[in-house]
LUMVO-186018 format. One line per field, with one value per residue (C-alpha): x, z, y; residue in one letter; residue number from 1. Coordinates in Angstrom, 1 decimal. Example, Ala and Ser with C-alpha at 12.3 -4.5 7.8 and 13.67 -1.06 7.14 Angstrom:
c1: 12.3, 13.7
c3: 7.8, 7.1
c2: -4.5, -1.1
type: A, S
seq: 1, 2
//
This chain:
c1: 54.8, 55.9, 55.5, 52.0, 52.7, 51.3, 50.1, 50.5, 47.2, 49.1, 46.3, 47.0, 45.0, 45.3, 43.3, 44.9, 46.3, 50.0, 49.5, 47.5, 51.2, 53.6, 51.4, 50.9, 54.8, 54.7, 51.3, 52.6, 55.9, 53.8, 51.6, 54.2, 54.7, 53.0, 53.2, 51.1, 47.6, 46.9, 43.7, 43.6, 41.7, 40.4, 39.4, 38.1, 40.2, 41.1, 37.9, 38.0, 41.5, 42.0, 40.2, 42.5, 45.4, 43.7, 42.9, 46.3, 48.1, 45.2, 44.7, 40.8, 40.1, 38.0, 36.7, 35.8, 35.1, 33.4, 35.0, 34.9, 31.6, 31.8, 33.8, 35.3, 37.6, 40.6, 39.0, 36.0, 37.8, 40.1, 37.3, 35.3, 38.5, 39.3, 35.5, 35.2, 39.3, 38.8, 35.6, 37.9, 41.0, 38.7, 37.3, 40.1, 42.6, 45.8, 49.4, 50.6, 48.9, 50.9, 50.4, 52.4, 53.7, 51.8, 48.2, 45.2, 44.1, 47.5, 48.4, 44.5, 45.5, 48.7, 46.7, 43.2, 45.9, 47.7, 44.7, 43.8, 47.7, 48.3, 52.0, 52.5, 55.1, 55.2, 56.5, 58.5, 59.1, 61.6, 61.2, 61.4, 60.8, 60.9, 58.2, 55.1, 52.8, 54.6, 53.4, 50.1, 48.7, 51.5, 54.2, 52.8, 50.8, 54.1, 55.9, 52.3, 53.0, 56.7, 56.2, 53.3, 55.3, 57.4, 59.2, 60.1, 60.8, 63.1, 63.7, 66.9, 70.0, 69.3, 65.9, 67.3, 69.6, 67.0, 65.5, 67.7, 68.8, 65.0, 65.6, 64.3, 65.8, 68.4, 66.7, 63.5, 64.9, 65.7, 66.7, 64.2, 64.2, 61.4, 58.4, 58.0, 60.1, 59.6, 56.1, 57.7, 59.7, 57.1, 54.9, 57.3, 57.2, 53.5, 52.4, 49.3, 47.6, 49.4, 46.3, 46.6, 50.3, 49.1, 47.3, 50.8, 53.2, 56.2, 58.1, 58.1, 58.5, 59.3, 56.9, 56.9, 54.5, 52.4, 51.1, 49.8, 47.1, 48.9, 46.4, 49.1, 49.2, 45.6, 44.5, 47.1, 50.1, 48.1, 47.2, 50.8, 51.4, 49.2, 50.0, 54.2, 52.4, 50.8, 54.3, 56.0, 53.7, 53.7, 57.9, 58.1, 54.9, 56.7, 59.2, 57.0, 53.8, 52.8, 50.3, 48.4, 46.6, 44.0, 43.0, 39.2, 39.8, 37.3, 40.3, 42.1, 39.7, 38.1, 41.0, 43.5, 40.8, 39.9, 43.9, 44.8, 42.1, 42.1, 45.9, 47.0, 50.1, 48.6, 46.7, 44.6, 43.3, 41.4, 43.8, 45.7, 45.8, 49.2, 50.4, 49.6, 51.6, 54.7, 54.3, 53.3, 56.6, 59.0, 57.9, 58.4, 61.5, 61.2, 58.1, 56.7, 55.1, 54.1, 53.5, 55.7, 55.6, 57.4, 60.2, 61.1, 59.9, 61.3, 65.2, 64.5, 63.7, 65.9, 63.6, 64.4, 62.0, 61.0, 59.2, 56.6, 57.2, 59.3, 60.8, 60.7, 60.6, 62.4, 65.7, 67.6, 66.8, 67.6, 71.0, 71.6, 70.6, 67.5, 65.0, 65.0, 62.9, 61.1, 58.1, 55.0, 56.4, 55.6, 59.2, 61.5, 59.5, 59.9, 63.5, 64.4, 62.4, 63.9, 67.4, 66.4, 65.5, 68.7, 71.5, 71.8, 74.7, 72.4, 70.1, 72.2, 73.5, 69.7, 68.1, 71.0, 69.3, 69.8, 68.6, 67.9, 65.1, 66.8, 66.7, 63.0, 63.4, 62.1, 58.8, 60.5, 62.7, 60.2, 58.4, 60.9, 61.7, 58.3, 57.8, 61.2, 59.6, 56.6, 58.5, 60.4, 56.9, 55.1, 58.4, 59.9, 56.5, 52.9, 50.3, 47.5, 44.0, 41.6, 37.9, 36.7, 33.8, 30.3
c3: 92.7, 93.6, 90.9, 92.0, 92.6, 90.6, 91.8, 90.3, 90.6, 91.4, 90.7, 92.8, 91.5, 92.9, 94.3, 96.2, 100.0, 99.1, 96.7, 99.4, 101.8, 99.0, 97.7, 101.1, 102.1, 98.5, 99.1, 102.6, 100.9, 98.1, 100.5, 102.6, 99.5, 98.8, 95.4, 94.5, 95.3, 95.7, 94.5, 95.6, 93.0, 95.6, 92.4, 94.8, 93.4, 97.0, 98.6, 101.7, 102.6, 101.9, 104.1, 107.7, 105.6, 104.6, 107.8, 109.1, 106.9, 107.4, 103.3, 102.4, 99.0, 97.0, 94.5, 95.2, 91.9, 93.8, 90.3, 91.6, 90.7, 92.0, 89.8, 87.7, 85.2, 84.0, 80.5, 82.2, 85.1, 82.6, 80.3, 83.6, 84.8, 81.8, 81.1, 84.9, 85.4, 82.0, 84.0, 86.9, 84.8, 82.7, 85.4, 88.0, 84.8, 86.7, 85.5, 86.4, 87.4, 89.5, 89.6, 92.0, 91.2, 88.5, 89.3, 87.0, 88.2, 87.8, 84.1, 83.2, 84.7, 83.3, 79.9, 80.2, 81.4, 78.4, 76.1, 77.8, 77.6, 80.8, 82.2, 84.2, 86.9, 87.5, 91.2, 91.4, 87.9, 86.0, 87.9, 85.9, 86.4, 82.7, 82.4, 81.2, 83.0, 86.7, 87.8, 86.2, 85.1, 87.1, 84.8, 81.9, 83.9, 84.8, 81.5, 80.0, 82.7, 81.7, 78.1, 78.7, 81.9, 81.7, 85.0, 86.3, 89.8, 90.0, 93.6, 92.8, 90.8, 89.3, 88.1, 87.0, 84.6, 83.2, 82.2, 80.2, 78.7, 77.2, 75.7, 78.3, 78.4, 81.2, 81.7, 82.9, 85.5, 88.9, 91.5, 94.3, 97.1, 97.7, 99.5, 101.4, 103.9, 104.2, 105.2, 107.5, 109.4, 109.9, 111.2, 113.2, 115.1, 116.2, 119.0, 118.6, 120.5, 119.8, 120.6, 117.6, 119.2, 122.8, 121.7, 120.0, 121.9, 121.3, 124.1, 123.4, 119.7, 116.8, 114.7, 111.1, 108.7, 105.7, 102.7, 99.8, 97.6, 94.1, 90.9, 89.4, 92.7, 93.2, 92.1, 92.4, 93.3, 96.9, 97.1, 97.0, 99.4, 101.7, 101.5, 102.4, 105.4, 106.8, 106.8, 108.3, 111.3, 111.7, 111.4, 114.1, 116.4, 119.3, 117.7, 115.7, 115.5, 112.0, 111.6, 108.2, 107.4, 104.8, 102.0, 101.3, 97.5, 97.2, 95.3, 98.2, 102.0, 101.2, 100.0, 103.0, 105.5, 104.2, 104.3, 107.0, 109.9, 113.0, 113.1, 116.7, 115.3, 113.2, 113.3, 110.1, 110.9, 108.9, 107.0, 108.8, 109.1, 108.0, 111.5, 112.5, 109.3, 110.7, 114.0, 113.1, 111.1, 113.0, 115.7, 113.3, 112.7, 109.0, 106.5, 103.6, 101.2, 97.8, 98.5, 96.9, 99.4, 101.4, 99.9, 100.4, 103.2, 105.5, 104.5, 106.5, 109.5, 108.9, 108.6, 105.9, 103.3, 101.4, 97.8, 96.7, 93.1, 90.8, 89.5, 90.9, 89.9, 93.3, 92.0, 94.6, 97.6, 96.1, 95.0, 98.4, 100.1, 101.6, 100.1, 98.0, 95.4, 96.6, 94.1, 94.8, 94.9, 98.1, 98.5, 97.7, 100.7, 103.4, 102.3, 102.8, 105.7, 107.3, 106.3, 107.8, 111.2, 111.3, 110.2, 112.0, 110.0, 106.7, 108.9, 110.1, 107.0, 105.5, 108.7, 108.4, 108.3, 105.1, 103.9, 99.4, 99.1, 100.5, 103.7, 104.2, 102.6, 99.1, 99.3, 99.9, 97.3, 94.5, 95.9, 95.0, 91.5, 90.7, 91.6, 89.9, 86.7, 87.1, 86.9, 84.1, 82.3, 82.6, 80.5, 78.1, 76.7, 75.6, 78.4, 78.2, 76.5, 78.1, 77.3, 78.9, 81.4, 80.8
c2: 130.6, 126.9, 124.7, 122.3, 118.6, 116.5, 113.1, 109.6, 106.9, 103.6, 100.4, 97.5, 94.5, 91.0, 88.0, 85.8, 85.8, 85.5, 88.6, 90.4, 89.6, 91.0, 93.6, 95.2, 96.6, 98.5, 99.8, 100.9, 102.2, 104.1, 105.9, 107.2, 109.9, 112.5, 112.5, 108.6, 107.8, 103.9, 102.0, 98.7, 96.2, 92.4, 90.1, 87.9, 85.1, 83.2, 85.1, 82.4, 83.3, 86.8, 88.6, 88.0, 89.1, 92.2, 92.6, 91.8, 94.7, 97.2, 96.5, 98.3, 97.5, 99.8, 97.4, 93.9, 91.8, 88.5, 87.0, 83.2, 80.8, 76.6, 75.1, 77.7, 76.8, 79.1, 80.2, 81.6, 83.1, 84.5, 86.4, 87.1, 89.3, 90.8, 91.9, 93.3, 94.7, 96.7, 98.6, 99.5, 100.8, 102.9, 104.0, 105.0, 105.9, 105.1, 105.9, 103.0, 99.0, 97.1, 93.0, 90.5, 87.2, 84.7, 84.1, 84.6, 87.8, 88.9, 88.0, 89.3, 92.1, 92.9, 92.0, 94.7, 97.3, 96.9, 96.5, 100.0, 101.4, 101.8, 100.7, 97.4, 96.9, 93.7, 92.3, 89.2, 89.1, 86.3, 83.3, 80.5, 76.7, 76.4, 73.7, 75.1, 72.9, 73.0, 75.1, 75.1, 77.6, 80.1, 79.8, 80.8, 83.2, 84.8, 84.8, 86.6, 89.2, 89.6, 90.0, 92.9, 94.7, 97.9, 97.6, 94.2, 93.9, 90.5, 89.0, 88.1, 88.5, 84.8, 86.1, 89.4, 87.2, 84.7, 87.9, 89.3, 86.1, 86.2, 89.3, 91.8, 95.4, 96.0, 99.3, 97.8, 95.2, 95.9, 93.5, 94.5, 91.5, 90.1, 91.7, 88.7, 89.6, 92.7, 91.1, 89.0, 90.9, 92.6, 90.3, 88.9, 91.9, 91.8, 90.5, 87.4, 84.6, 81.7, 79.2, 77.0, 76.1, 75.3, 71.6, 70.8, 68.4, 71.0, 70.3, 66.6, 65.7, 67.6, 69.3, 68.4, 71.2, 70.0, 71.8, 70.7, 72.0, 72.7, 71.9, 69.9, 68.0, 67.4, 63.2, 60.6, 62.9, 64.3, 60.4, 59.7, 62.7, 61.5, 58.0, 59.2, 61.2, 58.2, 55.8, 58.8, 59.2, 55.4, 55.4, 57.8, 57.8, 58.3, 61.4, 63.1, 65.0, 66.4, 69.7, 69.2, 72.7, 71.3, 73.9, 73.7, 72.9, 70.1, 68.5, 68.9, 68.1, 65.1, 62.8, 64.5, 63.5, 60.3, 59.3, 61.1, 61.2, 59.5, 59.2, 59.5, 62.2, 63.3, 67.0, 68.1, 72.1, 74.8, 76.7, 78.9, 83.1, 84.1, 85.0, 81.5, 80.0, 81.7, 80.8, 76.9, 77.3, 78.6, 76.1, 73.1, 70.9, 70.9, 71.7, 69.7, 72.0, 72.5, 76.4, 78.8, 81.3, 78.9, 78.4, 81.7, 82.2, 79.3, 80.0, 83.2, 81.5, 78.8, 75.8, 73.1, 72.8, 69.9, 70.9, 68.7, 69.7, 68.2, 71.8, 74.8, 78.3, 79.7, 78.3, 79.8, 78.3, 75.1, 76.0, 77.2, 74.1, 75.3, 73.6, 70.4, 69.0, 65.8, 65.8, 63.8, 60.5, 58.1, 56.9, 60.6, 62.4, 59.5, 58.9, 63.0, 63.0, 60.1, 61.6, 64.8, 63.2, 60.6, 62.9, 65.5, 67.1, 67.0, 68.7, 71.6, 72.3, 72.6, 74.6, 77.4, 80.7, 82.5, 85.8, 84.9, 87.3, 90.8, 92.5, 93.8, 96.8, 95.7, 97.3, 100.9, 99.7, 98.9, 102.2, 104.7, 103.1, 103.4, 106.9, 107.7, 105.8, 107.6, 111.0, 109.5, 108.6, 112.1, 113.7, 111.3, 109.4, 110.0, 110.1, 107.5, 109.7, 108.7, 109.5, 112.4, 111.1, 110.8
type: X, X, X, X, X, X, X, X, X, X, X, X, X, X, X, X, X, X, X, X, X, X, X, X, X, X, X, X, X, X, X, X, X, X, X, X, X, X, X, X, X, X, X, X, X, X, X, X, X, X, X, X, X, X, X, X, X, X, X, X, X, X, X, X, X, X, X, X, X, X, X, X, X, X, X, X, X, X, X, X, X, X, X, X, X, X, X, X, X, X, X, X, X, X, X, X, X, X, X, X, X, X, X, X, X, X, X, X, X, X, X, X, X, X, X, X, X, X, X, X, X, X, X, X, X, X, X, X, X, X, X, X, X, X, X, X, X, X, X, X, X, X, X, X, X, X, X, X, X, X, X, X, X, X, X, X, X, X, X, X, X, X, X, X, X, X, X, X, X, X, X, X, X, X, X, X, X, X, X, X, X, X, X, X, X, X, X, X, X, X, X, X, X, X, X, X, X, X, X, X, X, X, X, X, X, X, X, X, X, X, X, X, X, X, X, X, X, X, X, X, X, X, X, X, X, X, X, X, X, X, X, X, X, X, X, X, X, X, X, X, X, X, X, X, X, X, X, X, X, X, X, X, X, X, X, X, X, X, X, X, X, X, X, X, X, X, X, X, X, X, X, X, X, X, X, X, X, X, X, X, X, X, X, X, X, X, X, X, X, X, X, X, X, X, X, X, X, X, X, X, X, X, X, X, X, X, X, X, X, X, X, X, X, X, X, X, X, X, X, X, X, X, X, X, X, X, X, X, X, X, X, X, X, X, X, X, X, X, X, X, X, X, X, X, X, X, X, X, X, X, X, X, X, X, X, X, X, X, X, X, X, X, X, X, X, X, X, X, X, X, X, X, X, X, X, X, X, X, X, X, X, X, X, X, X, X, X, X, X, X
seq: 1, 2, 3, 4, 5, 6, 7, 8, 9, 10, 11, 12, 13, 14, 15, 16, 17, 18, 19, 20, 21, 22, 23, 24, 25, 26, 27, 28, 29, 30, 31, 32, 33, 34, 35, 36, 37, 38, 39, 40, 41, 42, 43, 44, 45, 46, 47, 48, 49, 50, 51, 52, 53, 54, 55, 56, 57, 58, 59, 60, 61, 62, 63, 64, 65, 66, 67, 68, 69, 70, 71, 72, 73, 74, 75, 76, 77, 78, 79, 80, 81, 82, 83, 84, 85, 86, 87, 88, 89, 90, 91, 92, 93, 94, 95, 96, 97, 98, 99, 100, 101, 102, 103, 104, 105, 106, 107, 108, 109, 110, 111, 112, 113, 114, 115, 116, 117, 118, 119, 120, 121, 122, 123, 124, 125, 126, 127, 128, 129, 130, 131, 132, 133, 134, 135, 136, 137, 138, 139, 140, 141, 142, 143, 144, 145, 146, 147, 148, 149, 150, 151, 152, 153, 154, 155, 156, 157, 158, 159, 160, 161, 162, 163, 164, 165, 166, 167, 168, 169, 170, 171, 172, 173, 174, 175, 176, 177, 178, 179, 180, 181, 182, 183, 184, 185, 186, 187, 188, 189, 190, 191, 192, 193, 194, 195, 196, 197, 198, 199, 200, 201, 202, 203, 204, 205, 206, 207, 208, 209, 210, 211, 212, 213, 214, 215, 216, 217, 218, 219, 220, 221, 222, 223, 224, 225, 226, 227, 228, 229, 230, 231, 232, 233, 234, 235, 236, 237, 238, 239, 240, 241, 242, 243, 244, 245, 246, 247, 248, 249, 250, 251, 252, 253, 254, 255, 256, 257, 258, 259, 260, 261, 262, 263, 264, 265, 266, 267, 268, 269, 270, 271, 272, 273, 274, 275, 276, 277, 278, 279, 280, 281, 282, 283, 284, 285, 286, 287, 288, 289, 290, 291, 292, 293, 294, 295, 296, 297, 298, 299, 300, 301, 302, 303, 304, 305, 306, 307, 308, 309, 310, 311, 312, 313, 314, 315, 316, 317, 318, 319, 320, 321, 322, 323, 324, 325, 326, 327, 328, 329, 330, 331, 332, 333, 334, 335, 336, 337, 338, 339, 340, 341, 342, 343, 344, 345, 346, 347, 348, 349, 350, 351, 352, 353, 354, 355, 356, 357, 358, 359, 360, 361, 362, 363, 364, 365, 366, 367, 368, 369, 370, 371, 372, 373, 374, 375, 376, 377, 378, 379, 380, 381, 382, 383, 384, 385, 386, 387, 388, 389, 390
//
């Protein structure tokens, strides 16, 4: 008789939109298989803005953890996910977890699956800004996640190599691309109302994005941010209109409204749906942003970022001219923004399109390593005993 399959439990457990975005093409990958079952874990970390991306990938979570209280700070989100993750591992018993990038709910993730002895993959592993405080809390998150993780998933050969130079095993690292554009392409390929374009003077200035909503950036530095955005739209009133998405961070609205409204070219909006963000980017000149998505995003599509940080973890598009680092100083973002508009040979060389983070195919990629690994797992180590059920 045939031998009987046997089928692997894959946990996905994240919190955030941007997760929700590279989570979904190995979810889709991993489900094409007959041989995983996926369990998708929503923390509930980003409640706000997670939902229209769930929606958007056809993502139906089967847990929701609601982990997010006013004013939370990290040490009690941290216990709070570790008490409540530790409920769903023991209960689902999966062979493998599977986190994405370096949030909270991803390192206390990464850390109840190990308390319990289950193996980690960890996606977009080895980026490195290597300042432990920008970005904060992420890259310390991420370098948690690293440590605990059996399979690291790096974007790119840069990140492959800051691995190993830490001491990682060869064995475990696999360059992958980055899921990002695998989500891309694929939106990209759907069509949507483009409404939140048709207010926008496209056809007569050029559209410049802003993001900002980093905690490191959150006090003086969005002041500063804000106060560059306000000699900008007055340099080129007549040239320019800028689209400033406002996060609802109460560190974030009321100080971006109370610079920023009532300037003729200037737009503030609710916080867009992802399909929106790519359209409001690809119809932009340039994009400010502190996001980290971004950054990888936008060399895609061949818009010049500017990086309101003053290091960056996604090394790459920097080296390739990309993106560049402007921080959260007044005078840096108006100077590269006025070189931007005034040179056009600066700007060519920037808006070039350039594909960093793989071809699109990293989800299927990360998908068929982890179903190899899993095959791998069941013969060459000991299987996780769990308690038989009550």
């Amino acid at each position: 008789m045939p031998e009987r399959m046997t089928k692997k439990k894959y946990l996905l457990i994240f919190g955030t939109r941007p997760e929700a975005i590279k989570m979904a093409p190995i979810k889709s990958a991993l489900e094409e298989d007959p041989r995983a079952d996926c369990v998708v874990c929503v923390t509930g970390q980003h409640e706000e803005l997670l939902d229209s991306a769930l929606a958007l990938f056809g993502i139906r979570p089967h847990y929701r953890l609601h982990v997010m209280s006013h004013a939370q700070e990290l040490c009690g989100l941290t216990a709070l996910l570790l008490s409540e993750l530790e409920k769903v591992i023991t209960a689902e018993r999966p062979d493998w977890v599977i986190v994405q990038g370096d949030t909270t709910s991803a390192m206390a993730a990464s850390l109840a699956a190990f308390y319990l002895r289950v193996p980690v993959a960890h996606v977009e592993a080895g980026l490195r800004s290597y300042n432990k405080l920008h970005p904060f809390p992420e890259e310390m998150n991420r370098k948690v996640i690293d440590l605990i993780a059996d399979l690291h998933f790096a974007p790119t050969a840069l990140d492959k190599q800051d691995l190993i130079r830490e001491g990682f095993r060869h064995s475990s690292i696999h360059v992958s691309g980055n899921t990002c554009i695998d989500a891309l392409r694929y939106v990209s390929s759907l069509p949507f109302s483009t409404d939140v374009l048709k207010t926008l003077p496209l056809t007569s200035k050029r559209i410049i994005l802003v993001t900002a909503h980093r905690r490191e950036n959150h006090g003086e530095p969005l002041e500063r941010i804000c106060r560059a955005i306000r000699i900008i739209a007055s340099r080129y009133r007549d040239s320019v209109h800028l689209v400033f998405p406002v996060h609802p961070n109460p560190n974030v609205a009321p100080p971006v409204h109370r610079w920023l409204s009532g300037i003729t070219n200037v737009t503030l909006i609710r916080p867009l749906a992802y399909q929106e963000l790519i359209a409001m980017a690809n119809a932009s000149f340039l994009v400010i942003t502190d996001s980290g998505g971004l950054q990888e995003e936008l060399p895609w599509l061949g818009k010049p970022v500017l990086v309101l940080r003053y290091v960056t973890e996604r090394r790459a598009a920097v080296l390739s001219g990309a993106a560049r680092l402007v921080g959260a100083e007044t005078e840096p973002i108006v100077a590269a923004v006025t070189e931007l508009m005034e040179n056009p040979d600066i700007y060519r060389q920037m808006a070039k399109r350039r594909h960093l983070y793989g071809n699109g195919r990293a989800g299927r990629r990360i998908a068929k390593i982890l179903l190899e690994a899993a095959v791998e797992q069941s013969s060459n180590t000991v299987p996780v005993q769990w308690p038989e059920a009550a």
